[in-house]
PQR file of N, CA, C, O and H, with PARSE charges and radii, in Angstrom:
ATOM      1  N   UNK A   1     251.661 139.795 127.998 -0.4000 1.5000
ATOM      2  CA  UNK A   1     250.218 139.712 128.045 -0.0000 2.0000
ATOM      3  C   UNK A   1     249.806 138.583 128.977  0.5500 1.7000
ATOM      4  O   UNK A   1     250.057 137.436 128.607 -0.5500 1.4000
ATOM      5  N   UNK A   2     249.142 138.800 130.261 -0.4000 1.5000
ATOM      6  CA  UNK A   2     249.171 138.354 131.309 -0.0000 2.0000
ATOM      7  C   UNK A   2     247.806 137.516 131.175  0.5500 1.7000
ATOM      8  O   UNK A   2     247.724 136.575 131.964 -0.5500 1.4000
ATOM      9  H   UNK A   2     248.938 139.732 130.561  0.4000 1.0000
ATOM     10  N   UNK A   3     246.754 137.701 130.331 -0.4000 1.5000
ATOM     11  CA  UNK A   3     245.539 136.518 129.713 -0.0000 2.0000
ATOM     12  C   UNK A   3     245.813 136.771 128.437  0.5500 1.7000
ATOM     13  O   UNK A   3     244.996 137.615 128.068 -0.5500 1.4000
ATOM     14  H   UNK A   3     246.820 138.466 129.690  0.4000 1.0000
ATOM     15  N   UNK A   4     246.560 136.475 127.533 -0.4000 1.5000
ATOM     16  CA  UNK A   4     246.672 135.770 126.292 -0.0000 2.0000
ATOM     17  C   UNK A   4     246.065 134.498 126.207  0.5500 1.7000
ATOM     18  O   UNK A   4     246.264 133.773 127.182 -0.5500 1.4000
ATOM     19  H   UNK A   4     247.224 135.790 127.833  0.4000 1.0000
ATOM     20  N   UNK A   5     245.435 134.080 125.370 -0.4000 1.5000
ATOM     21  CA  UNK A   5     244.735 132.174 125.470 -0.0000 2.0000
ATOM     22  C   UNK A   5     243.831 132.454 126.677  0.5500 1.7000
ATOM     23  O   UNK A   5     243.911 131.394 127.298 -0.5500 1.4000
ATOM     24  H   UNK A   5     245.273 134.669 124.578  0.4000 1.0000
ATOM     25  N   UNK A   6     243.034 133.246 127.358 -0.4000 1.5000
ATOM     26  CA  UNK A   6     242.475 132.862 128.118 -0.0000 2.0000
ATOM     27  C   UNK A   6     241.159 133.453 128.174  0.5500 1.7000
ATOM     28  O   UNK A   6     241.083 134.677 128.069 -0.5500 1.4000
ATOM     29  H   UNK A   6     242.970 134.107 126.853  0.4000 1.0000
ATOM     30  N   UNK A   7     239.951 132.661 128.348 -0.4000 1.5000
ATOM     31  CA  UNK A   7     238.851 133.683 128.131 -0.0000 2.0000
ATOM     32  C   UNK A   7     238.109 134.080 130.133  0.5500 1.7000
ATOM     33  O   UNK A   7     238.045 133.333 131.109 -0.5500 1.4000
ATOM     34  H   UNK A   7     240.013 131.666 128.433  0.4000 1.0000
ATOM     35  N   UNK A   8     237.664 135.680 129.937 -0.4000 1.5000
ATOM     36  CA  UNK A   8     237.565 136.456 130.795 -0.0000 2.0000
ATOM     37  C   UNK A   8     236.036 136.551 130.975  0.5500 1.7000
ATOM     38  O   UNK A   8     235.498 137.201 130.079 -0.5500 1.4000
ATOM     39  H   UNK A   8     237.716 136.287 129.145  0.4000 1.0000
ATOM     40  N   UNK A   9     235.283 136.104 131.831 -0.4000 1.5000
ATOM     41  CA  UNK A   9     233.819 136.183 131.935 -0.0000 2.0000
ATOM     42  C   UNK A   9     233.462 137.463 133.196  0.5500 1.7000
ATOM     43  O   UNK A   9     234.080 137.360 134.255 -0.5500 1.4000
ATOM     44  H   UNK A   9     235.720 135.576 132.559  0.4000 1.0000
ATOM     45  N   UNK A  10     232.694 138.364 133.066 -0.4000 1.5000
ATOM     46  CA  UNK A  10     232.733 139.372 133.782 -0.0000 2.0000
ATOM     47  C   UNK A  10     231.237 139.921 133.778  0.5500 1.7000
ATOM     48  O   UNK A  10     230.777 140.720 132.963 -0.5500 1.4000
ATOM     49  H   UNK A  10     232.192 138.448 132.206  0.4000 1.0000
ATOM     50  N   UNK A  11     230.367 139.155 135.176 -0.4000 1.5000
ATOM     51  CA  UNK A  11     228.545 140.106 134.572 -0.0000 2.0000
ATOM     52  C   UNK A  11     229.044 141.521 134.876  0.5500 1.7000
ATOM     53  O   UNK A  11     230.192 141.802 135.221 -0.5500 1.4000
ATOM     54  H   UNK A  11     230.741 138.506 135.838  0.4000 1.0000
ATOM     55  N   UNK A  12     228.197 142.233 134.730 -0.4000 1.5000
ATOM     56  CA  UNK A  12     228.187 143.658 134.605 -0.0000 2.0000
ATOM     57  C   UNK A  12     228.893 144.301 133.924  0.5500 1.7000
ATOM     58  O   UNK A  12     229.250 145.426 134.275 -0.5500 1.4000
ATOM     59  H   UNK A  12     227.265 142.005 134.449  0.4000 1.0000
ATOM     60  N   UNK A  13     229.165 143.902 133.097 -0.4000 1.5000
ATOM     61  CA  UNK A  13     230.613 144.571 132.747 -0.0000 2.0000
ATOM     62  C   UNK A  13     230.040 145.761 131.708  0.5500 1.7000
ATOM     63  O   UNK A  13     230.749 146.573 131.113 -0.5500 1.4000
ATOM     64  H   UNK A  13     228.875 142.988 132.812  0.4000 1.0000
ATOM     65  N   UNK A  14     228.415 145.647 131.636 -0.4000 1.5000
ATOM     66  CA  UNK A  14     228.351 147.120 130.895 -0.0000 2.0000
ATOM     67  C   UNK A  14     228.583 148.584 131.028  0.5500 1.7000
ATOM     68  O   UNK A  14     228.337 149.481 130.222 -0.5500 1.4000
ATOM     69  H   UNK A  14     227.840 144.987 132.120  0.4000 1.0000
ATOM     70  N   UNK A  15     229.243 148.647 132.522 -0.4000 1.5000
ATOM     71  CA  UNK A  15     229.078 149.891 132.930 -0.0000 2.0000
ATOM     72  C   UNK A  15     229.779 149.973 134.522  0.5500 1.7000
ATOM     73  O   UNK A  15     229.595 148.938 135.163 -0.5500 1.4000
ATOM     74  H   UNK A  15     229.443 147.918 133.177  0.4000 1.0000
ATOM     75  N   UNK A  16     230.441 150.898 135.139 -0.4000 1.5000
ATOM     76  CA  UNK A  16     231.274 150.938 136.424 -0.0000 2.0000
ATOM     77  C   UNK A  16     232.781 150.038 136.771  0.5500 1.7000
ATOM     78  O   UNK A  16     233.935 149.815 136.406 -0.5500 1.4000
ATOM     79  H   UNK A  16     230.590 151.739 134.619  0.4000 1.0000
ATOM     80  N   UNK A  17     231.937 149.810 137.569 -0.4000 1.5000
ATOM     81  CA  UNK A  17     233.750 148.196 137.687 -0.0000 2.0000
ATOM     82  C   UNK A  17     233.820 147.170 136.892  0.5500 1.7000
ATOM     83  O   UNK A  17     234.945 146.718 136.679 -0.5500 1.4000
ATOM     84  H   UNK A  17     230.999 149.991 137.866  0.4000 1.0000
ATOM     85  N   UNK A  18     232.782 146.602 136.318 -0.4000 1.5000
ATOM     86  CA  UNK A  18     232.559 145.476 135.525 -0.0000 2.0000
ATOM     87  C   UNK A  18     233.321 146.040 134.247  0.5500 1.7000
ATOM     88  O   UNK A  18     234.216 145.432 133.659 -0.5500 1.4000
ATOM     89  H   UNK A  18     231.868 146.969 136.491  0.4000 1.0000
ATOM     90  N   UNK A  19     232.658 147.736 133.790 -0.4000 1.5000
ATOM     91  CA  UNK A  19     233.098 147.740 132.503 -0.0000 2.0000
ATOM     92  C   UNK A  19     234.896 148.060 132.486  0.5500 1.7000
ATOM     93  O   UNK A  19     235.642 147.673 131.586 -0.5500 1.4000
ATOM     94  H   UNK A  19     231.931 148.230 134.268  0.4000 1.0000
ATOM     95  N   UNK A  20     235.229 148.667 133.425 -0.4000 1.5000
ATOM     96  CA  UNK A  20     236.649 148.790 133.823 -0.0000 2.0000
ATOM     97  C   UNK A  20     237.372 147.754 134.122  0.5500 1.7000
ATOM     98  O   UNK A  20     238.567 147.968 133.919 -0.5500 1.4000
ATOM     99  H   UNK A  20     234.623 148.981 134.156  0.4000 1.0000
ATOM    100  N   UNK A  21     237.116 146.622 134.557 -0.4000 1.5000
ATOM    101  CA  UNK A  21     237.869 145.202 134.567 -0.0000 2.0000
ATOM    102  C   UNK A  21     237.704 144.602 133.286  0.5500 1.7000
ATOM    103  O   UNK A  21     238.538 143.777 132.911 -0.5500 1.4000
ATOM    104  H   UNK A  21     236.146 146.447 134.723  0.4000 1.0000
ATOM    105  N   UNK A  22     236.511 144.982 132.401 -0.4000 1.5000
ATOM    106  CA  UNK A  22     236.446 143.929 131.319 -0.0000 2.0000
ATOM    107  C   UNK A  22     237.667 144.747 130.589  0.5500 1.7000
ATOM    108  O   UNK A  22     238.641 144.082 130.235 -0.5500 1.4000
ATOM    109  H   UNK A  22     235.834 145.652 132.706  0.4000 1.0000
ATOM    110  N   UNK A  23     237.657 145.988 130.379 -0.4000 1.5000
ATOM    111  CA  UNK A  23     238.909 147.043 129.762 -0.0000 2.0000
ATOM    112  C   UNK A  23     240.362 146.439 130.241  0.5500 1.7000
ATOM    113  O   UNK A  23     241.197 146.057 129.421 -0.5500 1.4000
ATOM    114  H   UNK A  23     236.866 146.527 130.667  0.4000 1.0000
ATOM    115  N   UNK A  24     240.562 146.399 131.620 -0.4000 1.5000
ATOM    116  CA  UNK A  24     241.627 145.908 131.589 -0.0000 2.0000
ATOM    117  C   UNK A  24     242.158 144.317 131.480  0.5500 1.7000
ATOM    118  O   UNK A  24     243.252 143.794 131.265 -0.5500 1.4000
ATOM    119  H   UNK A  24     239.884 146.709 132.286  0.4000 1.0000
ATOM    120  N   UNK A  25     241.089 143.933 131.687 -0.4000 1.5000
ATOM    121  CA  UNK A  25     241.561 142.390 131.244 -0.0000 2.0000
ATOM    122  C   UNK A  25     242.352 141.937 129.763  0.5500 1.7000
ATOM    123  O   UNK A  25     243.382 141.342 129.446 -0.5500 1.4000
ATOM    124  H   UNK A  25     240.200 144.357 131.862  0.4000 1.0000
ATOM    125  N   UNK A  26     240.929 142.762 128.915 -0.4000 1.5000
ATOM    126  CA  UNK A  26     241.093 142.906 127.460 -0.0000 2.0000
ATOM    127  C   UNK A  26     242.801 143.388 127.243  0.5500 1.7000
ATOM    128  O   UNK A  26     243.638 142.746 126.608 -0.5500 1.4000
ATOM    129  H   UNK A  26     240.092 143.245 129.173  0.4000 1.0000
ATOM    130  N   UNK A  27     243.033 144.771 128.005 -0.4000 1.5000
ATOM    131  CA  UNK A  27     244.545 145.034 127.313 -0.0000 2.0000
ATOM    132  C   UNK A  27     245.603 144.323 127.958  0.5500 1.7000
ATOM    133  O   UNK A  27     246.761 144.695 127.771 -0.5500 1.4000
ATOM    134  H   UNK A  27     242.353 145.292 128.520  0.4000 1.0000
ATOM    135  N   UNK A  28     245.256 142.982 128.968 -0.4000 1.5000
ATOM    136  CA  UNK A  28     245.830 142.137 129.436 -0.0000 2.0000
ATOM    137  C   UNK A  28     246.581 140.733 128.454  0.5500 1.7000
ATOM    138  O   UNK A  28     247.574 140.044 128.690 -0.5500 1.4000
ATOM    139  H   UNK A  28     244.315 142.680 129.119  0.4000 1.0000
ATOM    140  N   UNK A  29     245.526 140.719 127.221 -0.4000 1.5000
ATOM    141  CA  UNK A  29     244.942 139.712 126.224 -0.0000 2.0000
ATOM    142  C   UNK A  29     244.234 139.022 126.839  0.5500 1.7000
ATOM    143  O   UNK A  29     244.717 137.893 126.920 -0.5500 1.4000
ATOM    144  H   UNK A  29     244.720 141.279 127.029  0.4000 1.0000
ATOM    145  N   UNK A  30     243.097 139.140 127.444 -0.4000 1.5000
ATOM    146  CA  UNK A  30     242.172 138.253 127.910 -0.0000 2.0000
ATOM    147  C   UNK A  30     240.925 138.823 126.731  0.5500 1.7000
ATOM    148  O   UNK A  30     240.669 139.999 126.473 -0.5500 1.4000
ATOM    149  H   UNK A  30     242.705 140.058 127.378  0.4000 1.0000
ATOM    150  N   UNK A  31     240.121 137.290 126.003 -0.4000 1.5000
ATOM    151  CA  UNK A  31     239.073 137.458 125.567 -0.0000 2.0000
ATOM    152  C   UNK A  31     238.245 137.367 126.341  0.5500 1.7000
ATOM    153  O   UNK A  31     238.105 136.496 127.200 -0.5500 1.4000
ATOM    154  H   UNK A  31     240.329 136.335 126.213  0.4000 1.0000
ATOM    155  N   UNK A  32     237.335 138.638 126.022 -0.4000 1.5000
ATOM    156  CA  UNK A  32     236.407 138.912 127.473 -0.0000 2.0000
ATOM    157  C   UNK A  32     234.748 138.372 126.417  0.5500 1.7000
ATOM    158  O   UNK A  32     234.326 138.481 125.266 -0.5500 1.4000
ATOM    159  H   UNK A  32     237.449 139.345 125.324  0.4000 1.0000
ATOM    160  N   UNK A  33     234.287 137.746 127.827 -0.4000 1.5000
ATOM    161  CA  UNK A  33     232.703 137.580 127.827 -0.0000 2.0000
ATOM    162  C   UNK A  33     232.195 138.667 128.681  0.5500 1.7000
ATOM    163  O   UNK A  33     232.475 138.879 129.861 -0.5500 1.4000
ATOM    164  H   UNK A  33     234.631 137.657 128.762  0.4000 1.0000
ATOM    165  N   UNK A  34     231.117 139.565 127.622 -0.4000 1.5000
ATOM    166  CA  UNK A  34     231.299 141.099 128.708 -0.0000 2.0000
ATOM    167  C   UNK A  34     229.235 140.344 128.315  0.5500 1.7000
ATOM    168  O   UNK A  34     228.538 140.030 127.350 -0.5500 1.4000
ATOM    169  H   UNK A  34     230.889 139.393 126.664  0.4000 1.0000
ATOM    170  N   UNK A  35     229.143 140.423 129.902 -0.4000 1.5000
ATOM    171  CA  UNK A  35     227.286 140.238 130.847 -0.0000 2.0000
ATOM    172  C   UNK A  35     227.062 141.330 130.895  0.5500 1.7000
ATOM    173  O   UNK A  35     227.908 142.225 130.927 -0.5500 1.4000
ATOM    174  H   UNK A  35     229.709 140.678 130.686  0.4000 1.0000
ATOM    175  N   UNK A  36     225.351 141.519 130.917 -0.4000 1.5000
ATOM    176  CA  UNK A  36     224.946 142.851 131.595 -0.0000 2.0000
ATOM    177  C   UNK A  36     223.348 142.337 130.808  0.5500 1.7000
ATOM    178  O   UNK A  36     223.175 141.687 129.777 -0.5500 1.4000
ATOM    179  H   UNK A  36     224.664 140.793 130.891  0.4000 1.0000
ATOM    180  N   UNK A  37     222.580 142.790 131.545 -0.4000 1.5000
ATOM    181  CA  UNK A  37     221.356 143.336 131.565 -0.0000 2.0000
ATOM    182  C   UNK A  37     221.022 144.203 131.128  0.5500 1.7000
ATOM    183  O   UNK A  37     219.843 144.555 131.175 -0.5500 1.4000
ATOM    184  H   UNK A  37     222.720 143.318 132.383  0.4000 1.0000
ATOM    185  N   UNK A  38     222.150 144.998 130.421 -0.4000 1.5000
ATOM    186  CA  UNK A  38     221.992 146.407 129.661 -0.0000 2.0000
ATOM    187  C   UNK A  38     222.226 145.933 128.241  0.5500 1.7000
ATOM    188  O   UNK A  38     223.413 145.782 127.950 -0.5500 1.4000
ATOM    189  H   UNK A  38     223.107 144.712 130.383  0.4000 1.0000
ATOM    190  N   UNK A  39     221.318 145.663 127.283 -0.4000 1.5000
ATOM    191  CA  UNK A  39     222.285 145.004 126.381 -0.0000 2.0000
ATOM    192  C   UNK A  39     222.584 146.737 125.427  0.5500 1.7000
ATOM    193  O   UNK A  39     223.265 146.510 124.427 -0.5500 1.4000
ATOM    194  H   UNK A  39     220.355 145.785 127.520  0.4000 1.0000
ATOM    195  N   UNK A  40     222.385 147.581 125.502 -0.4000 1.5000
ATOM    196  CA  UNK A  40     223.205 148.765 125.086 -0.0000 2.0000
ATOM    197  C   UNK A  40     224.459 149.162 125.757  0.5500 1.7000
ATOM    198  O   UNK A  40     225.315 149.790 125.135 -0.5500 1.4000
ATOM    199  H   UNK A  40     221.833 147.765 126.315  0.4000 1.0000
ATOM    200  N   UNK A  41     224.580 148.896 126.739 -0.4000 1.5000
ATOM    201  CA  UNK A  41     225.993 149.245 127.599 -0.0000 2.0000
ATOM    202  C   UNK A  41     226.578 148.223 127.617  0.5500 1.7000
ATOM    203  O   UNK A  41     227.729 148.470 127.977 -0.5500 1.4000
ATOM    204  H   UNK A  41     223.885 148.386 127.245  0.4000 1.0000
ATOM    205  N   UNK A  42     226.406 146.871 127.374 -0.4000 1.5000
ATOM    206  CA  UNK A  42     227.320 145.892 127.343 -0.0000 2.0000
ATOM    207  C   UNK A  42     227.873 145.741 125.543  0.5500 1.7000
ATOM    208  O   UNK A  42     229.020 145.382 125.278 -0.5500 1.4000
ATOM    209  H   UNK A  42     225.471 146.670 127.082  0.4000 1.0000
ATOM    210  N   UNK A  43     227.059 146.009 124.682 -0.4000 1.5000
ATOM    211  CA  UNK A  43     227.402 146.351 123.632 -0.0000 2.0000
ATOM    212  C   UNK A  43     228.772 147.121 122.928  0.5500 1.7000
ATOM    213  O   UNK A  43     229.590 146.865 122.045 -0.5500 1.4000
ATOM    214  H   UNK A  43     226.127 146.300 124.898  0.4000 1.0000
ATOM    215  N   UNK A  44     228.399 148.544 124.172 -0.4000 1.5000
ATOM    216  CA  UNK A  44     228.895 149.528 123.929 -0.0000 2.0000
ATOM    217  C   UNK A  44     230.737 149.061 124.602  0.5500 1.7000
ATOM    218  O   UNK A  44     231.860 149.304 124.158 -0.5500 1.4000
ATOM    219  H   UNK A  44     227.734 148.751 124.890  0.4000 1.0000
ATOM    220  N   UNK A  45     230.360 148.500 125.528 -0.4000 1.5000
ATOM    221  CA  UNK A  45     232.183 147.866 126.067 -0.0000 2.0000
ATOM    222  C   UNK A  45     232.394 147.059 125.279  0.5500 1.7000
ATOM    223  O   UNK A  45     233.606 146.855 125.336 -0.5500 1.4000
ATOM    224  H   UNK A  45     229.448 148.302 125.888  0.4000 1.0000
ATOM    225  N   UNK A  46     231.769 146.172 124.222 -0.4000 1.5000
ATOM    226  CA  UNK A  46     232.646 145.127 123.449 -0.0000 2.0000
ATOM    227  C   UNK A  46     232.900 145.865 122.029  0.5500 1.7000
ATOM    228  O   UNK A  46     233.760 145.510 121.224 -0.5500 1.4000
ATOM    229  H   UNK A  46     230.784 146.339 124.176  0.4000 1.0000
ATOM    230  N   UNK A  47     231.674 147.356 121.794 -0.4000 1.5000
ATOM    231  CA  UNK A  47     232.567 147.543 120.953 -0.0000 2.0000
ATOM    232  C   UNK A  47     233.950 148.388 121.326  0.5500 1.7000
ATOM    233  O   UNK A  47     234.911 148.333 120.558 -0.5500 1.4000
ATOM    234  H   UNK A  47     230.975 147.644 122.449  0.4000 1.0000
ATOM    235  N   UNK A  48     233.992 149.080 122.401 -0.4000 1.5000
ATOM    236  CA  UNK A  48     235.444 149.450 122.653 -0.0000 2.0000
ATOM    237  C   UNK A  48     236.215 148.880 122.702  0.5500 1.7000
ATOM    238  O   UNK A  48     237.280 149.334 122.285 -0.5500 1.4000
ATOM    239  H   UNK A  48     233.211 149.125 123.025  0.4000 1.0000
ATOM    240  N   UNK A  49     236.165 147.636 123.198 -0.4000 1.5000
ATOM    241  CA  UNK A  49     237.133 146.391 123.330 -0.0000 2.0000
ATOM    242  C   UNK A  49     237.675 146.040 122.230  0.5500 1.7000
ATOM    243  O   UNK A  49     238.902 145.953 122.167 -0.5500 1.4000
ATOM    244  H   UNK A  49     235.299 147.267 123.536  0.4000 1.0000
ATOM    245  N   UNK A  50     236.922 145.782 121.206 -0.4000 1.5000
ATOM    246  CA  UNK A  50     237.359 145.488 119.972 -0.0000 2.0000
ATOM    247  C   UNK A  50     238.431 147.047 119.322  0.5500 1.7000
ATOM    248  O   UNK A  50     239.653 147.129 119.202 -0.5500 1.4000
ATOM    249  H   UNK A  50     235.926 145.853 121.257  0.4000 1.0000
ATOM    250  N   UNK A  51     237.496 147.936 119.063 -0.4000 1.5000
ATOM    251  CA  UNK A  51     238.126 149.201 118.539 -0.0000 2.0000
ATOM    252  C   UNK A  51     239.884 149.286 119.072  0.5500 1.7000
ATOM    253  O   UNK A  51     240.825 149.816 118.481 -0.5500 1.4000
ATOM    254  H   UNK A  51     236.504 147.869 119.161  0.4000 1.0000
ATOM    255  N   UNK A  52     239.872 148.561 120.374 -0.4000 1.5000
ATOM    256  CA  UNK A  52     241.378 148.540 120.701 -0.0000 2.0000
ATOM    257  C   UNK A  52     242.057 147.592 120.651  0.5500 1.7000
ATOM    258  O   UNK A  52     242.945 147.312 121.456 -0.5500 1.4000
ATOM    259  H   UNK A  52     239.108 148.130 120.855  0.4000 1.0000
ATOM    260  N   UNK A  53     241.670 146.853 119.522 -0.4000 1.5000
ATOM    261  CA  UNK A  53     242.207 145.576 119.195 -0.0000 2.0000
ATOM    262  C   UNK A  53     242.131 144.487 120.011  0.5500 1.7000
ATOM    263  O   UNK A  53     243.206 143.955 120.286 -0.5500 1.4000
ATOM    264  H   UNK A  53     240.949 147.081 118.868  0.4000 1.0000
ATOM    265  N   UNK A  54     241.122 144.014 120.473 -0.4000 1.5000
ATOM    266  CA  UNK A  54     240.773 143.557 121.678 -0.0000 2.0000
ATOM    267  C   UNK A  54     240.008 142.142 121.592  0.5500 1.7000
ATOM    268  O   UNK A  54     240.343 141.748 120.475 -0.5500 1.4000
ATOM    269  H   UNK A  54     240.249 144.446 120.249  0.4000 1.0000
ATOM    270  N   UNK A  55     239.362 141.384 122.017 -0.4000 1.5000
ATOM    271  CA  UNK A  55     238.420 140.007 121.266 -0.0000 2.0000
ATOM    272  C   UNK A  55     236.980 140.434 122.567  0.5500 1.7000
ATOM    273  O   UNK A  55     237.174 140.584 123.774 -0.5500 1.4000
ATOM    274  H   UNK A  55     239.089 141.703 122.925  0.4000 1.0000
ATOM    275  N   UNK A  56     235.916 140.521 122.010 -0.4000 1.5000
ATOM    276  CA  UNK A  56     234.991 139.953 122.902 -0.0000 2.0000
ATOM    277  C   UNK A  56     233.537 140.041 122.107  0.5500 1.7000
ATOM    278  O   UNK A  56     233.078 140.660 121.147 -0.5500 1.4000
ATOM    279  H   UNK A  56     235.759 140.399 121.030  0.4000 1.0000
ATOM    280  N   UNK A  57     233.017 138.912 123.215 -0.4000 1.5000
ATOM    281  CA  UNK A  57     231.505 139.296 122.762 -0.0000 2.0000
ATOM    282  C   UNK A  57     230.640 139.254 123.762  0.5500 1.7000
ATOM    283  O   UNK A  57     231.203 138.843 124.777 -0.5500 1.4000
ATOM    284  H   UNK A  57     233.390 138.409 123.994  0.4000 1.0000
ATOM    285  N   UNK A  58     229.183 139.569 123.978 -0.4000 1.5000
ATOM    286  CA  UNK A  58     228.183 139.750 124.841 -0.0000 2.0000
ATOM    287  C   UNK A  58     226.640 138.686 124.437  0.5500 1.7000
ATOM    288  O   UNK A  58     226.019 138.314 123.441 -0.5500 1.4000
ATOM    289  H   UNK A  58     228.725 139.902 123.154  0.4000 1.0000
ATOM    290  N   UNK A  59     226.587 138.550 125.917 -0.4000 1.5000
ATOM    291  CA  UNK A  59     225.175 137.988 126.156 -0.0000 2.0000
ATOM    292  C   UNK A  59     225.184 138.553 127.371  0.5500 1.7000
ATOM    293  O   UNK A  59     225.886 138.722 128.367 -0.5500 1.4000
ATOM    294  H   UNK A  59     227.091 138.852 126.725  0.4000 1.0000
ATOM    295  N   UNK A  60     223.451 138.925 126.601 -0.4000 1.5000
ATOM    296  CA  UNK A  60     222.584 139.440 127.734 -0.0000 2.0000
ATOM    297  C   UNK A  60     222.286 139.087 129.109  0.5500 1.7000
ATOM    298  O   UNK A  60     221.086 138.923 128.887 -0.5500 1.4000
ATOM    299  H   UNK A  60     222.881 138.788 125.791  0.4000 1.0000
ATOM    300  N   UNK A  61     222.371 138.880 130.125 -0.4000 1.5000
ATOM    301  CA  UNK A  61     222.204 137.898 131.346 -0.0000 2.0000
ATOM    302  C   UNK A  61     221.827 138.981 132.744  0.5500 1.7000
ATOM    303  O   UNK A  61     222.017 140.149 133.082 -0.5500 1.4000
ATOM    304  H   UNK A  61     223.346 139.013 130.305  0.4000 1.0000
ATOM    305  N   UNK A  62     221.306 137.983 133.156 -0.4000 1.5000
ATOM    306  CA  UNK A  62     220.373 138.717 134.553 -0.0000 2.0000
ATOM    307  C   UNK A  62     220.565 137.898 135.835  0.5500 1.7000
ATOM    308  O   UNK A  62     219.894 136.890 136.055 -0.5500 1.4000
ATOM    309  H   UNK A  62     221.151 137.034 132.882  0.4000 1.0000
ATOM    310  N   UNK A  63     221.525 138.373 136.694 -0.4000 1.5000
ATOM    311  CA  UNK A  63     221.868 137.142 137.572 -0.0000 2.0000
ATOM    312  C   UNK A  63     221.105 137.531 138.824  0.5500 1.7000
ATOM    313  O   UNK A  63     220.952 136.724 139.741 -0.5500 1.4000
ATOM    314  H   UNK A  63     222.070 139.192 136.515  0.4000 1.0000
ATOM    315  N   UNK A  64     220.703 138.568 138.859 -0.4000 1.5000
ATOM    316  CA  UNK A  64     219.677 139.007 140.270 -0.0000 2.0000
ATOM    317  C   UNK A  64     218.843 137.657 140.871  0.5500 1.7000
ATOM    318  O   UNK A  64     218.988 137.545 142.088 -0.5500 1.4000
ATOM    319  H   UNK A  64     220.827 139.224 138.114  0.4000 1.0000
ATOM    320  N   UNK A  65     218.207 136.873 140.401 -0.4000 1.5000
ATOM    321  CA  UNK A  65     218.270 135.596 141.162 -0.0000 2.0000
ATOM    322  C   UNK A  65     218.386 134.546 141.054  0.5500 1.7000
ATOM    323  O   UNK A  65     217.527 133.672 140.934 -0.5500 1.4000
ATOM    324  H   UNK A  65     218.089 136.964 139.412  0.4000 1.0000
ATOM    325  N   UNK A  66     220.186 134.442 141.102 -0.4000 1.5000
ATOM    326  CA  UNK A  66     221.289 133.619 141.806 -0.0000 2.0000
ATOM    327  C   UNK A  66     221.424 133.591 142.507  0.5500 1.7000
ATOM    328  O   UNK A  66     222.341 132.887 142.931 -0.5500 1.4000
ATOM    329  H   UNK A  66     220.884 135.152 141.200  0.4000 1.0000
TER
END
């Protein structure tokens, strides 16, 4: 497990590449911080994350101007 002990911060991760890197990080052992502006689709990846034995949680965040 290539992020065991390590936590994984990822915006977007509710949906496309974001939500597919937060997936594989997770079965990496990385505890993921899954972002998004969607807070239903970012939801929806931490609860998969978890369902696969996985650690994460979500906040809402809007980085459009950064």
């Amino acid at each position: 497990m290539k992020y065991k002990n390590k936590i994984v911060l990822i915006t977007g991760s509710g949906s496309g590449i974001g939500k597919a890197a937060a997936l594989a990080f997770s079965k990496e052992g990385g505890t993921i911080i899954v972002s998004d502006i969607n807070e239903i689709n970012g939801l929806k990846t931490v609860s998969e994350i978890i369902k696969n034995n996985g650690k994460a949680s979500f906040f809402k965040t809007d980085v459009s101007n950064f």
